[in-house]
ZARO-532098 format. One record per residue: residue number from 1; x, y, z of N, C-alpha, C, O, CB in turn; chain. Coordinates in steps of 0.2 Angstrom, whole numbers, plus 5000, padded with zeros to 4 digits. Atoms other than C-alpha are relative to their C-alpha. Glycine has a CB too. Layout:
@nr->NUM, n.xx->X, n.yy->Y, n.zz->Z, ca.xx->X, ca.yy->Y, ca.zz->Z, c.xx->X, c.yy->Y, c.zz->Z, o.xx->X, o.yy->Y, o.zz->Z, cb.xx->X, cb.yy->Y, cb.zz->Z, kette->A
...
This chain:
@nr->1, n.xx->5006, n.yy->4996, n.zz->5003, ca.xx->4600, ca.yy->6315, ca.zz->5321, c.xx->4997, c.yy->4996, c.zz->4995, o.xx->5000, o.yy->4992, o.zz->4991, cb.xx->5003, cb.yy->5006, cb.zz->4996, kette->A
@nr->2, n.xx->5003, n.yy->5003, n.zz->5004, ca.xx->4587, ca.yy->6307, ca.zz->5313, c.xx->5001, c.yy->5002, c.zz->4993, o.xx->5003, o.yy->5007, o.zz->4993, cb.xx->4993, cb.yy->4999, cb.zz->5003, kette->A
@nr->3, n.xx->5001, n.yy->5002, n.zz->5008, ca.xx->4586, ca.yy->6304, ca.zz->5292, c.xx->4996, c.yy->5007, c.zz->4998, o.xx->4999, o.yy->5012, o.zz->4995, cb.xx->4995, cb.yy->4992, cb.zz->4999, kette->A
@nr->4, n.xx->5006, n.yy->4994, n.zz->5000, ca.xx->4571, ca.yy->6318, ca.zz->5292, c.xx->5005, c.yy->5006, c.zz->5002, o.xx->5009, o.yy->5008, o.zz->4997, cb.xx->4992, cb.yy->4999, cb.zz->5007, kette->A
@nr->5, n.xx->4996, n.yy->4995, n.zz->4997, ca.xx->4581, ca.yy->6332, ca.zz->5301, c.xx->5008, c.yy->4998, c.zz->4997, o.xx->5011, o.yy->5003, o.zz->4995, cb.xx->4999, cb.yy->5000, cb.zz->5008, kette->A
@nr->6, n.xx->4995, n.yy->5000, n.zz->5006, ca.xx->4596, ca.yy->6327, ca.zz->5291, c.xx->5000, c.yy->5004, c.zz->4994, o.xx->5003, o.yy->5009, o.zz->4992, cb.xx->4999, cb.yy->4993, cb.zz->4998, kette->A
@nr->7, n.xx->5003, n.yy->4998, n.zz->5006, ca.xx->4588, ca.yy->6330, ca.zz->5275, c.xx->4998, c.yy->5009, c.zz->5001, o.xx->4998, o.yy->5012, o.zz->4996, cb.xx->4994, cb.yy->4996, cb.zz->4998, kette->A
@nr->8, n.xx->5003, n.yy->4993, n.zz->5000, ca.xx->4582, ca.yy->6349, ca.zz->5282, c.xx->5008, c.yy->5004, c.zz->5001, o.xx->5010, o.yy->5010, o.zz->4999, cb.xx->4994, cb.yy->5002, cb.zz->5007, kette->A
@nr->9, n.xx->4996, n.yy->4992, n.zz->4996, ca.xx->4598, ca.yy->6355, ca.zz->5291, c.xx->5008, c.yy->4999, c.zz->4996, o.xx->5013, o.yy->5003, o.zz->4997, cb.xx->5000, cb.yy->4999, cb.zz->5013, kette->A
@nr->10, n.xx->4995, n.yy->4998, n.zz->5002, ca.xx->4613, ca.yy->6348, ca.zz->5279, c.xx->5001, c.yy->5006, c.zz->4997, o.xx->5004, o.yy->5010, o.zz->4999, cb.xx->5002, cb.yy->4996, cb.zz->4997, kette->A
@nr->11, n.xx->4999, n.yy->4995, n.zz->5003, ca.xx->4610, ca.yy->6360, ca.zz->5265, c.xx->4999, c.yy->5007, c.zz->5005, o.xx->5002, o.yy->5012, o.zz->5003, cb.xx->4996, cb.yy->4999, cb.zz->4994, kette->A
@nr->12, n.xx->5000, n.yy->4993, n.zz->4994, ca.xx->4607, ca.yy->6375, ca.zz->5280, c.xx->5008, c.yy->4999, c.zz->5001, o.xx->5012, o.yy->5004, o.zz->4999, cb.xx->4995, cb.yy->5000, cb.zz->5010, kette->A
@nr->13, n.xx->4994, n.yy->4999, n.zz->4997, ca.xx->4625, ca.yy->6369, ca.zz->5286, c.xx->5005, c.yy->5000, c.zz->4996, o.xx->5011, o.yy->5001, o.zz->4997, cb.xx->5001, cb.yy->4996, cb.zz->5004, kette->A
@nr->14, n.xx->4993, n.yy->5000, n.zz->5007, ca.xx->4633, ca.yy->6369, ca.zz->5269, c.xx->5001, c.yy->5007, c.zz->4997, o.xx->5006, o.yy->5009, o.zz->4995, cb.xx->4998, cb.yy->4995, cb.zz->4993, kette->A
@nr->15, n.xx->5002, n.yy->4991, n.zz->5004, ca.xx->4626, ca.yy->6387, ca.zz->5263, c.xx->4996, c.yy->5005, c.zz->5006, o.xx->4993, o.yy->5010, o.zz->5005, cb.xx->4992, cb.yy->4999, cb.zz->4991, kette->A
@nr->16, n.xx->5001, n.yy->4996, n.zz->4995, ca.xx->4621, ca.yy->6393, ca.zz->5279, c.xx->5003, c.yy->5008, c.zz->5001, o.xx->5001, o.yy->5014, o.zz->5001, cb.xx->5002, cb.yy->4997, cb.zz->5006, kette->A
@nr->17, n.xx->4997, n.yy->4996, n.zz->4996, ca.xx->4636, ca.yy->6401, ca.zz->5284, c.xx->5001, c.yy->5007, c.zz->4994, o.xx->5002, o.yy->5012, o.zz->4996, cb.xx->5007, cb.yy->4996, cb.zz->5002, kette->A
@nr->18, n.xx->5000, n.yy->4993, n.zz->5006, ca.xx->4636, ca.yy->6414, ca.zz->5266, c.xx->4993, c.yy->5002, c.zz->5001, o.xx->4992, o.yy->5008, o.zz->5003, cb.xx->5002, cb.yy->4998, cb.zz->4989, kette->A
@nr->19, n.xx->5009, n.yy->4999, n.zz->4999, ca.xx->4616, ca.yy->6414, ca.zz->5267, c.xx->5000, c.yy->5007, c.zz->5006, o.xx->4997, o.yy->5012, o.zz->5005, cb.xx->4995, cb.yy->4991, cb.zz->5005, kette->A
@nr->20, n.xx->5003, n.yy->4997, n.zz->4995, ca.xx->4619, ca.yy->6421, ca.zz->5285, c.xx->5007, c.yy->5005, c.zz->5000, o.xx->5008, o.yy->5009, o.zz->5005, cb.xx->4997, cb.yy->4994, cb.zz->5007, kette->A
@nr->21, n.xx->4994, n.yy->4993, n.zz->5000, ca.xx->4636, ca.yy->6433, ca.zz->5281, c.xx->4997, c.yy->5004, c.zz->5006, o.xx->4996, o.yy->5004, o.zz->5012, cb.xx->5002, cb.yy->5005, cb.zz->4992, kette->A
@nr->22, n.xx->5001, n.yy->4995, n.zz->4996, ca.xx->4630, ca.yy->6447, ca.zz->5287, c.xx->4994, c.yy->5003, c.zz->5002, o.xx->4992, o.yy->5009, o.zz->5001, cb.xx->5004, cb.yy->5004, cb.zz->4998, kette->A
@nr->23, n.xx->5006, n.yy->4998, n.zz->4993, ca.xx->4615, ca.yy->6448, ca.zz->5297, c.xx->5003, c.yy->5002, c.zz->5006, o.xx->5009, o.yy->5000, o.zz->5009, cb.xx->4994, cb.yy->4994, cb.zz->5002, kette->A
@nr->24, n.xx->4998, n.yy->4999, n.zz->4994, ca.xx->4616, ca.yy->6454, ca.zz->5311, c.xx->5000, c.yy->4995, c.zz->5006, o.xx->5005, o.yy->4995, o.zz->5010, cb.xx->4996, cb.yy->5004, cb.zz->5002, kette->A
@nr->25, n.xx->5001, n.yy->5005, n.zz->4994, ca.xx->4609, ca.yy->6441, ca.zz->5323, c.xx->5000, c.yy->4991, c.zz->4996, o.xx->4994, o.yy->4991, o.zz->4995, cb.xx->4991, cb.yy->5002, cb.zz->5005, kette->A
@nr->26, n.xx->5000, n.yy->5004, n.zz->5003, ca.xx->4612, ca.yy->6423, ca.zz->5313, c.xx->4991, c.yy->4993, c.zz->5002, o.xx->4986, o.yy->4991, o.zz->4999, cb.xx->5008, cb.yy->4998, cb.zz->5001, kette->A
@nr->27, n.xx->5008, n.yy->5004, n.zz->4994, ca.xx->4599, ca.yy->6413, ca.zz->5327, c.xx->4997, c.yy->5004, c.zz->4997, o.xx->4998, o.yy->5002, o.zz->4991, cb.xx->4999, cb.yy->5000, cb.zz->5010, kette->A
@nr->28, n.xx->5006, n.yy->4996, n.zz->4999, ca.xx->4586, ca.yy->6425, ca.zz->5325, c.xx->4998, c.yy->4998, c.zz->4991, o.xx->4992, o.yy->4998, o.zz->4989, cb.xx->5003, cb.yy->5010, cb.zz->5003, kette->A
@nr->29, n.xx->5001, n.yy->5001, n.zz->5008, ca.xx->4586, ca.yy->6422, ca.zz->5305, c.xx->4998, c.yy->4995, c.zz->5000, o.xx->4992, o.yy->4994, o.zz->4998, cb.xx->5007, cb.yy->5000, cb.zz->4995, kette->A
@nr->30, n.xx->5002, n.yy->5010, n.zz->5003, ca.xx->4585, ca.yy->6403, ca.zz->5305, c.xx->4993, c.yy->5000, c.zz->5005, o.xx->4988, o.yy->4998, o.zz->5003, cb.xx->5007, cb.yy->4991, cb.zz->5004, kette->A
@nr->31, n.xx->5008, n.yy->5000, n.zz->4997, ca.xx->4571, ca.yy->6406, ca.zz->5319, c.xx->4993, c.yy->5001, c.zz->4997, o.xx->4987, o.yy->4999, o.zz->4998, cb.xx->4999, cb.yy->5004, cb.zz->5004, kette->A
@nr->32, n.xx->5004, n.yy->4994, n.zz->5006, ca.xx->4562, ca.yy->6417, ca.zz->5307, c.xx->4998, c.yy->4994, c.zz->4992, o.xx->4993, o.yy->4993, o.zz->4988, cb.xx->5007, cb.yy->5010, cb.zz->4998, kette->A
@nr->33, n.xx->5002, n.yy->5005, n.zz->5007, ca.xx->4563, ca.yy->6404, ca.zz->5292, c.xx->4997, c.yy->4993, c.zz->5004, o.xx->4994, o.yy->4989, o.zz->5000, cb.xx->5009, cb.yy->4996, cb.zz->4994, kette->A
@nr->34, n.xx->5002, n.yy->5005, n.zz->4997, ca.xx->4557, ca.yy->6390, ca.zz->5305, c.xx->4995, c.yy->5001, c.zz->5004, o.xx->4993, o.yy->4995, o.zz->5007, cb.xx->5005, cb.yy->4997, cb.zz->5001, kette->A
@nr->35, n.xx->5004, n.yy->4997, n.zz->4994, ca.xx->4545, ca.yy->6398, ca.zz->5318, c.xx->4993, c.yy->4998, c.zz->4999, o.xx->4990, o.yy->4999, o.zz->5004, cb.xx->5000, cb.yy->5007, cb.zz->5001, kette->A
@nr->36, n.xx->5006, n.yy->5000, n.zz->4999, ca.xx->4528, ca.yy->6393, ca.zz->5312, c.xx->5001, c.yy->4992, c.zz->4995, o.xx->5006, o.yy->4990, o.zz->4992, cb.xx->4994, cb.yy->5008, cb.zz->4999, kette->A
@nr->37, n.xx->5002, n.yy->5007, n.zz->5004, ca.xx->4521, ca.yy->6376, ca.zz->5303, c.xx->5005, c.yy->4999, c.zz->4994, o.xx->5008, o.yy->4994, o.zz->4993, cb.xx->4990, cb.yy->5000, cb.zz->4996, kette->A
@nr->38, n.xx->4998, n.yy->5002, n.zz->5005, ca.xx->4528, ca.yy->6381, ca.zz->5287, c.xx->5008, c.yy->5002, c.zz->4998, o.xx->5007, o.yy->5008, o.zz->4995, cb.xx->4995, cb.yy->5001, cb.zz->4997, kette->A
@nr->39, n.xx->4991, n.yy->4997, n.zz->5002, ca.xx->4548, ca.yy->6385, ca.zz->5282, c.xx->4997, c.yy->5008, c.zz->4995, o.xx->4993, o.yy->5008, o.zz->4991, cb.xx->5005, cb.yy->4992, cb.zz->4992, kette->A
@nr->40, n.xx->5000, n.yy->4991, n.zz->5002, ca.xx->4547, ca.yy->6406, ca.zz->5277, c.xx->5000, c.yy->4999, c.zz->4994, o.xx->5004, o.yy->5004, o.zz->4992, cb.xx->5006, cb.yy->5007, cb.zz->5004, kette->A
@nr->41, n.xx->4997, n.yy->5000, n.zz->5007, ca.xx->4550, ca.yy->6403, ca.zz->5261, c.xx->5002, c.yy->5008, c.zz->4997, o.xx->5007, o.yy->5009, o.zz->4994, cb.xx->4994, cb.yy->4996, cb.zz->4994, kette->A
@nr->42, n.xx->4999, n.yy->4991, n.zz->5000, ca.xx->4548, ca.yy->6424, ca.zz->5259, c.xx->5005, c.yy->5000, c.zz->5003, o.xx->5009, o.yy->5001, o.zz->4999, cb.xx->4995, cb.yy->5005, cb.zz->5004, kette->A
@nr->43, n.xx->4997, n.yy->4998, n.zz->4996, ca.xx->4559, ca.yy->6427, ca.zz->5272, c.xx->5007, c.yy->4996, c.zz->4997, o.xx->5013, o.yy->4999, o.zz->4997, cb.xx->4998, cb.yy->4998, cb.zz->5008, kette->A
@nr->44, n.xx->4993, n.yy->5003, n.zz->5003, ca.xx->4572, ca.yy->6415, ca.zz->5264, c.xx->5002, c.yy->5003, c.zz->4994, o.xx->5008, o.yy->5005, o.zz->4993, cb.xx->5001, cb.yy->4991, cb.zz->4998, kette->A
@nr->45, n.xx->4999, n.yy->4997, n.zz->5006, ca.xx->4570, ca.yy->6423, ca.zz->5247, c.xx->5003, c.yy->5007, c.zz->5002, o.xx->5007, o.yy->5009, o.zz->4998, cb.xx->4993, cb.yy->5001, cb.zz->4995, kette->A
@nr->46, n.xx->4997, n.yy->4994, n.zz->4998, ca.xx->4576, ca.yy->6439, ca.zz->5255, c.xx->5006, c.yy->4999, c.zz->5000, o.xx->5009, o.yy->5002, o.zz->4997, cb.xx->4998, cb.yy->5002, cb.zz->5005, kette->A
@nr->47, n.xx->4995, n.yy->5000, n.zz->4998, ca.xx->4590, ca.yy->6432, ca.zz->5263, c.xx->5005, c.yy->4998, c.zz->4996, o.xx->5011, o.yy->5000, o.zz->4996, cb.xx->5000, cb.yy->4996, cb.zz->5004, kette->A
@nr->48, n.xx->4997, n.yy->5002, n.zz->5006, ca.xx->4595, ca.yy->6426, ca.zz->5247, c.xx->5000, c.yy->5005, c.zz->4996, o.xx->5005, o.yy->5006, o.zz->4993, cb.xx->4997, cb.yy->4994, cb.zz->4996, kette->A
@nr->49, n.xx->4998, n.yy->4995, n.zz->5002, ca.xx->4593, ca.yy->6440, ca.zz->5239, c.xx->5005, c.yy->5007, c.zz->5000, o.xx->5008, o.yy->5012, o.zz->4997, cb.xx->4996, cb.yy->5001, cb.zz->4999, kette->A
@nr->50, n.xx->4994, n.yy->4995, n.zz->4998, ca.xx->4605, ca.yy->6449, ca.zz->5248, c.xx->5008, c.yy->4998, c.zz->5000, o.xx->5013, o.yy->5001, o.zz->5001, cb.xx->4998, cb.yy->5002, cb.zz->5006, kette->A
@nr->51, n.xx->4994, n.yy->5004, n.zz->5000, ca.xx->4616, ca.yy->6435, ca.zz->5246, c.xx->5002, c.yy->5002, c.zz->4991, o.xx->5008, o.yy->5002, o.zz->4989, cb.xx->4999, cb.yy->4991, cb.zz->5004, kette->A
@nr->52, n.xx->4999, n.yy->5002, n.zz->5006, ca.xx->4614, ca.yy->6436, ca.zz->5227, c.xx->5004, c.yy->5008, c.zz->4998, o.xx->5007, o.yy->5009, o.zz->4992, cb.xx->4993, cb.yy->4996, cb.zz->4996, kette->A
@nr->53, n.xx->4996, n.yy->4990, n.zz->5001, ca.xx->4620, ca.yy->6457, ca.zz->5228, c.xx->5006, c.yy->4999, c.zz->5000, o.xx->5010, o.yy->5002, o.zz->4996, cb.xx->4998, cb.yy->5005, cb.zz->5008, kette->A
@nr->54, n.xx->4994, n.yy->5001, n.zz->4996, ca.xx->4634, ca.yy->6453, ca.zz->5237, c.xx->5005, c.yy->4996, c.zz->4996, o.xx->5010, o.yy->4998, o.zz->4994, cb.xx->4999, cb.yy->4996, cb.zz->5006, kette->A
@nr->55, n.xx->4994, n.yy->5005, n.zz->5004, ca.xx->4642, ca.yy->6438, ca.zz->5228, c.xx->4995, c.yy->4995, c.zz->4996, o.xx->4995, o.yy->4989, o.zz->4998, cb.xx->5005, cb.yy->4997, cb.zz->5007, kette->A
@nr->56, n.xx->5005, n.yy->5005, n.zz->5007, ca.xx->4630, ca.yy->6430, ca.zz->5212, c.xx->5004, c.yy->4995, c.zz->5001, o.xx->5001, o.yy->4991, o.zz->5003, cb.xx->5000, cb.yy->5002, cb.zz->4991, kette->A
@nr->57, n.xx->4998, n.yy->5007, n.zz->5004, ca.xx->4643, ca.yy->6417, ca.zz->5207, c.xx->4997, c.yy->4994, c.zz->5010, o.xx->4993, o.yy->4990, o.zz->5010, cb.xx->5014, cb.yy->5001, cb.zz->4999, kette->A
@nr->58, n.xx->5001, n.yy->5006, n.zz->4995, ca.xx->4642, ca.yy->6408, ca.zz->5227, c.xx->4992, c.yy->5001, c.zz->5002, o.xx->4990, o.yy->4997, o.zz->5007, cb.xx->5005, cb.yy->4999, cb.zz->5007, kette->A
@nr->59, n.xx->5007, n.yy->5002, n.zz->4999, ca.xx->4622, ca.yy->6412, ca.zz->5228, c.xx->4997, c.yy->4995, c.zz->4996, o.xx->4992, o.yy->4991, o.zz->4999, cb.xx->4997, cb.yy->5005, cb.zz->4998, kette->A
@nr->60, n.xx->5004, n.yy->5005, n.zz->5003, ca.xx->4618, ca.yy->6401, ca.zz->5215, c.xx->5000, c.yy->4994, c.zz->5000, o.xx->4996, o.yy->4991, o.zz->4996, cb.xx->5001, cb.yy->5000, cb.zz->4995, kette->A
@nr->61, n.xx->5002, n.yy->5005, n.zz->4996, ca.xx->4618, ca.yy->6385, ca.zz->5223, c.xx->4998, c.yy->5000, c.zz->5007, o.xx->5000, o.yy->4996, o.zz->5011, cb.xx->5003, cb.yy->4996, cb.zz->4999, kette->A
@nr->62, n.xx->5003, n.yy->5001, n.zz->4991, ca.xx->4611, ca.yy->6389, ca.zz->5239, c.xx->4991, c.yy->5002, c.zz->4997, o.xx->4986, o.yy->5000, o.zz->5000, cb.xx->5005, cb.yy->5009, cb.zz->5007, kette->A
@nr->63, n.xx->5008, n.yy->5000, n.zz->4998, ca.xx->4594, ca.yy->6394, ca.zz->5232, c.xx->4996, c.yy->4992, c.zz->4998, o.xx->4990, o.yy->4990, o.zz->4999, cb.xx->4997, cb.yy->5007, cb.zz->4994, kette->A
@nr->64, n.xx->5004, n.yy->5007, n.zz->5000, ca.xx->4591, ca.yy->6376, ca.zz->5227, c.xx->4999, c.yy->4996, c.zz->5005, o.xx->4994, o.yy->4993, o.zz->5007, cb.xx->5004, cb.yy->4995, cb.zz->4996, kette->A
@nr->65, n.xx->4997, n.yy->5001, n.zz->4993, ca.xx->4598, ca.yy->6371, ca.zz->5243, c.xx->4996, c.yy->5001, c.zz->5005, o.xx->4995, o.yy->4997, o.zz->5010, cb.xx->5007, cb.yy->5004, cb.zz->5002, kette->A
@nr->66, n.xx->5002, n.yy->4996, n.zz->4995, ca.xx->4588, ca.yy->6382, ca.zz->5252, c.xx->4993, c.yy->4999, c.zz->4999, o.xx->4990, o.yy->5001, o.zz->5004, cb.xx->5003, cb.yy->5008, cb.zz->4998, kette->A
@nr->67, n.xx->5006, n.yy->5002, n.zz->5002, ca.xx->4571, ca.yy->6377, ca.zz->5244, c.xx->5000, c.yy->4994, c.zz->5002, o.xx->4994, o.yy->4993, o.zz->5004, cb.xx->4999, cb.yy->5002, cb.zz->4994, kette->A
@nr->68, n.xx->5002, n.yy->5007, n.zz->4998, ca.xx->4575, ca.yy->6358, ca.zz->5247, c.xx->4999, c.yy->5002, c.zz->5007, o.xx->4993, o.yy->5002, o.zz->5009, cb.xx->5007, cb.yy->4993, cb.zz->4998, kette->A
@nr->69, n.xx->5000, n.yy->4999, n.zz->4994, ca.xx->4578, ca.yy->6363, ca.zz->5264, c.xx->4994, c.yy->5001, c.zz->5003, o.xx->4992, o.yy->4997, o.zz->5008, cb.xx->5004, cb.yy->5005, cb.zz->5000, kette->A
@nr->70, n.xx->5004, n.yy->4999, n.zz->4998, ca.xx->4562, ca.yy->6371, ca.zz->5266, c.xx->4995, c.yy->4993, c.zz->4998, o.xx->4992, o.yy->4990, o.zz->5003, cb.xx->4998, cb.yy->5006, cb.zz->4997, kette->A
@nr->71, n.xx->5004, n.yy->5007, n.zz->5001, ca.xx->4553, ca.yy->6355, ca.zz->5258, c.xx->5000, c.yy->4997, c.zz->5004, o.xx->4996, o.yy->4997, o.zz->5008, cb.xx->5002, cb.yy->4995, cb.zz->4994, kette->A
@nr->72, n.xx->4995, n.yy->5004, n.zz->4994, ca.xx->4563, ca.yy->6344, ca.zz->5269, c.xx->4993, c.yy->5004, c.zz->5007, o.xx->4988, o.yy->5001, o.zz->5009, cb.xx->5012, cb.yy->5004, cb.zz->5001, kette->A
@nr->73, n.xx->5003, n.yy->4999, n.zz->4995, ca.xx->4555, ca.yy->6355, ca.zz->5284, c.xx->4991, c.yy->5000, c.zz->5001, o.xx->4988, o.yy->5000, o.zz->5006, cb.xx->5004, cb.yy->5006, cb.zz->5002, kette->A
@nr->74, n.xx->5008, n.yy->5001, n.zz->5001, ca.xx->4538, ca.yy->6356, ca.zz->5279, c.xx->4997, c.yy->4993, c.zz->5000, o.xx->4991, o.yy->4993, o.zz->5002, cb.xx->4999, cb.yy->5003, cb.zz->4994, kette->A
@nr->75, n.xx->5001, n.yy->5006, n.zz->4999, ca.xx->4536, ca.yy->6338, ca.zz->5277, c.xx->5002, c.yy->4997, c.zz->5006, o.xx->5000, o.yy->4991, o.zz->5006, cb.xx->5002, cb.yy->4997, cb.zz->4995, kette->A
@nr->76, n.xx->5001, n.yy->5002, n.zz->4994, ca.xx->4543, ca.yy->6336, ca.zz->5296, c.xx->4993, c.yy->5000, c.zz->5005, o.xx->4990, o.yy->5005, o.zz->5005, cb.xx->5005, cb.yy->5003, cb.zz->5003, kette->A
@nr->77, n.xx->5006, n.yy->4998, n.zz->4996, ca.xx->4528, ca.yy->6331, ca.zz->5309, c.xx->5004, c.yy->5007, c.zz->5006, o.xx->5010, o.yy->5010, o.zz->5006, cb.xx->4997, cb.yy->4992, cb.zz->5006, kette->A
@nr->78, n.xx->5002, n.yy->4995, n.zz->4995, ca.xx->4524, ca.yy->6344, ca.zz->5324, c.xx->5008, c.yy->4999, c.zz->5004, o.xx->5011, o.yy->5004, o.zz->5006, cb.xx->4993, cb.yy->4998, cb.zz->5005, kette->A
@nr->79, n.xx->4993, n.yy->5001, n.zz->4994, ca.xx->4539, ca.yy->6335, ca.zz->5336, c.xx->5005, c.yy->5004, c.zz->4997, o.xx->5007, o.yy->5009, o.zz->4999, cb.xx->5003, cb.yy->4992, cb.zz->5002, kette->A
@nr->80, n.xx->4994, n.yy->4999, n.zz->5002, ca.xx->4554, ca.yy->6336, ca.zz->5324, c.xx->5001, c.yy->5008, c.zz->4999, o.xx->5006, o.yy->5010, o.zz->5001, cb.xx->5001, cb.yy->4996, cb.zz->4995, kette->A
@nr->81, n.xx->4999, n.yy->4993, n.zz->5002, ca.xx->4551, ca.yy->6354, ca.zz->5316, c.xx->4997, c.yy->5006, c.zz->5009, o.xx->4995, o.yy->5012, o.zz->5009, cb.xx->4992, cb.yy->5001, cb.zz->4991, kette->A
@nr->82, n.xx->5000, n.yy->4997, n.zz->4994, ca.xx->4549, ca.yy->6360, ca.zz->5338, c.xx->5007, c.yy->4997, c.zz->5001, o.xx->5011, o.yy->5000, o.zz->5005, cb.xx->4994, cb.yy->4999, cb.zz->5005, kette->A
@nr->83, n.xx->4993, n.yy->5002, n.zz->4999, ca.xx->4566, ca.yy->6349, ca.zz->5338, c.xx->5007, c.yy->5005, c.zz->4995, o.xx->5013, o.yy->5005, o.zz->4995, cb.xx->5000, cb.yy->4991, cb.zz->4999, kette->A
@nr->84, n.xx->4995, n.yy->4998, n.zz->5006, ca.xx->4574, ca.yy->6360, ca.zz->5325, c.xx->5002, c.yy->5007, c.zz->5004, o.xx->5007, o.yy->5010, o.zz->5004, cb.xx->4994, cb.yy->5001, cb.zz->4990, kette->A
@nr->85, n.xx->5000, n.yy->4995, n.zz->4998, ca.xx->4569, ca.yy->6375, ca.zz->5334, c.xx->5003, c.yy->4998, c.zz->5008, o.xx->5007, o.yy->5003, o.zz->5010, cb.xx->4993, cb.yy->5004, cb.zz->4999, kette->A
@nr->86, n.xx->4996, n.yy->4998, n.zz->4994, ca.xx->4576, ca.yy->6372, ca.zz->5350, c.xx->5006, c.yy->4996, c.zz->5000, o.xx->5008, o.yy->4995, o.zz->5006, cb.xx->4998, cb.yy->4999, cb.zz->5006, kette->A
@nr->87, n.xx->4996, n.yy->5002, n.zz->5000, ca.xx->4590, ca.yy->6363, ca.zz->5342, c.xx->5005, c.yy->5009, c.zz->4999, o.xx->5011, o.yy->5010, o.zz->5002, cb.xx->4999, cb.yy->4995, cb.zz->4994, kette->A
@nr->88, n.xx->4999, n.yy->4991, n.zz->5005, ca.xx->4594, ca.yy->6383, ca.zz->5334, c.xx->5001, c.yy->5004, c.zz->5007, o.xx->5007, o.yy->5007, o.zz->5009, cb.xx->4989, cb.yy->5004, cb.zz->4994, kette->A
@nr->89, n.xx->4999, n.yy->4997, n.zz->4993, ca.xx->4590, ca.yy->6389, ca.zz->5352, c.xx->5005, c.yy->4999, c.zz->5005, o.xx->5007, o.yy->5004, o.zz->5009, cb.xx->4995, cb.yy->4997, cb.zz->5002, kette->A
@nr->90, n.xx->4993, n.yy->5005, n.zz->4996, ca.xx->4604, ca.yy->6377, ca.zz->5361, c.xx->5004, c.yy->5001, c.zz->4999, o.xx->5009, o.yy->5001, o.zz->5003, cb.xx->5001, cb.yy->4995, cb.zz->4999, kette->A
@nr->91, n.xx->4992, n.yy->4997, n.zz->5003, ca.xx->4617, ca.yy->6383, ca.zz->5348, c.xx->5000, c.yy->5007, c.zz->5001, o.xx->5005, o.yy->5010, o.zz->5003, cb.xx->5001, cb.yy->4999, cb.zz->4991, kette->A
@nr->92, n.xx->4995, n.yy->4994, n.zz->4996, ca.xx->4615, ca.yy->6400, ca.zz->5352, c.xx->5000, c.yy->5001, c.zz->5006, o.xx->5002, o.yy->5006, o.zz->5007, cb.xx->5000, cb.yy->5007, cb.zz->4999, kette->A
@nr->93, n.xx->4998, n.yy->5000, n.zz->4992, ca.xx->4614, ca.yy->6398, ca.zz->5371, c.xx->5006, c.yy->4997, c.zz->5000, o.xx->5009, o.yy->4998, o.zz->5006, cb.xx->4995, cb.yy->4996, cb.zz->5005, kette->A
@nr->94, n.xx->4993, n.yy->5003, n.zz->4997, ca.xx->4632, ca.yy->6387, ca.zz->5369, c.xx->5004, c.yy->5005, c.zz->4993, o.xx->5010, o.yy->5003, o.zz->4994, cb.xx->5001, cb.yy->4988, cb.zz->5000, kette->A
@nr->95, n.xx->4994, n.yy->4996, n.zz->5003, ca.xx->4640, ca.yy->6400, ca.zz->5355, c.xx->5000, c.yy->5008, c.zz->5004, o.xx->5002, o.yy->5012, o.zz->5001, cb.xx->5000, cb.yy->5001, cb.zz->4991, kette->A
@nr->96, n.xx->5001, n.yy->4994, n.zz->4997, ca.xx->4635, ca.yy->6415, ca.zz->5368, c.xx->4995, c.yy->5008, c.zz->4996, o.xx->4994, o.yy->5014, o.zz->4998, cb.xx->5007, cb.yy->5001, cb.zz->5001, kette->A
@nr->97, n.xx->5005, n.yy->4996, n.zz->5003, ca.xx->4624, ca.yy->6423, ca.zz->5355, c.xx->4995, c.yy->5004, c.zz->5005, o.xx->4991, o.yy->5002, o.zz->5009, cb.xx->4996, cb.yy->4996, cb.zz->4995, kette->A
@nr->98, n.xx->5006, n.yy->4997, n.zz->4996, ca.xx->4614, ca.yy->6438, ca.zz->5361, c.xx->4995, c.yy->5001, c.zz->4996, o.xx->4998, o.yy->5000, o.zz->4991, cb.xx->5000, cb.yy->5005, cb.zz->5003, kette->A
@nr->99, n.xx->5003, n.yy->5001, n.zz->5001, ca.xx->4598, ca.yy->6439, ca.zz->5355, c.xx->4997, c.yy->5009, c.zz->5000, o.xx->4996, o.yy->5012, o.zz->5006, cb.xx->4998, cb.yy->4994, cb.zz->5003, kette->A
@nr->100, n.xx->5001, n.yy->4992, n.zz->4998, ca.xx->4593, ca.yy->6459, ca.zz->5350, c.xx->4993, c.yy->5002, c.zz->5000, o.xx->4992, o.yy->5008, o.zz->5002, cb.xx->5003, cb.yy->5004, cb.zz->4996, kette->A
């Protein structure tokens, strides 16, 4: 994985997994923070707010995390931020994710 995509997708894979507890569809979330030019930054403030309901003490380093993250993807060209999304795509066609 190139340096660029490095930098977007450690912090997702370090604070992902509390970020994305309990949604329903996990894919469908990261799609939604990554689907058009610019990282949801909205759509992540959400996700984080529901993380910070839940459990404050391990919210509070994921929203820094979660904002580099977005920098990170916003400063990818056109290729890398369409490699991100059918990296996202790949992973739930090989964990059997359905898609509702």
């Amino acid at each position: 994985m190139s340096p660029a995509l490095q930098g977007f997708a450690r912090p997702l894979r370090e604070h992902g997994p509390a970020l994305l507890a309990e949604v329903n569809n996990p894919h469908d979330e990261m799609l939604a923070l990554v689907w058009g030019p610019r990282f949801d930054r909205e759509h992540a403030m959400w996700l984080w707010s529901r993380l910070s309901r839940r459990a404050p003490q391990q919210a509070v380093p994921v929203l820094p995390a979660l904002m580099n993250a977005a920098e990170h993807f916003d400063a990818l060209d056109g290729s890398d931020q369409r490699r991100v999304r059918r990296l996202i795509l790949r992973h739930r066609a090989l964990t059997g994710a359905v898609a509702v």
